[in-house]
N, C-alpha and C positions, 0 to 999 in steps of 0.2 A: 700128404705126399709120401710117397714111400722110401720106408729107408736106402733098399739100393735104389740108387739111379743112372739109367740107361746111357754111357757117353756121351751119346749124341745130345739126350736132353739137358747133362750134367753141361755141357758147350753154349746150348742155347743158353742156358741159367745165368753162365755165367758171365756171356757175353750181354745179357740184358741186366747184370749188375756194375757193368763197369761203363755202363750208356747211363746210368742214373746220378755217377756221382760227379762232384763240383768240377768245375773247368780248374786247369795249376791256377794257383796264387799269383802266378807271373805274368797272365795274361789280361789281370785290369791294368796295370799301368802302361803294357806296350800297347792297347787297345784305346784307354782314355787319357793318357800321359801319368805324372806322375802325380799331381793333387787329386786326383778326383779318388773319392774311395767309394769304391760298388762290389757287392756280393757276387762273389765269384760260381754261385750257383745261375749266373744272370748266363753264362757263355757255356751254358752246357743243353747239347742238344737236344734229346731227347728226357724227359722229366717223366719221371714216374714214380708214385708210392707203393707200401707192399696195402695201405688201408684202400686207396683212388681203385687204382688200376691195378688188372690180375692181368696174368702172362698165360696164354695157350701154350703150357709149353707140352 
């Protein structure tokens, strides 16, 4: 990709980096109570890698 990038795409980029990463910390216990312990990647919507999935950006 090239060094400069276009606002617009530098927006998409980085709105499709911030859809990738783990749901807060805070959300397994108000979700499952307080004993259960679950990977906080389990409540994040959208999942994507830079190896899986490529981005049209």
């Amino acid at each position: 990709m090239a060094t400069f990038k276009h606002p617009s795409r530098k927006a998409r980029l980085a709105k499709k980096k911030k859809q990738t990463k783990w749901a807060p910390f805070w959300t397994v216990p108000k979700i499952y109570g307080k004993g259960r312990r679950v990977h906080p990647g389990r409540h994040t919507a959208v999942k994507r890698s830079w190896r899986r999935t490529k981005i049209r950006a």
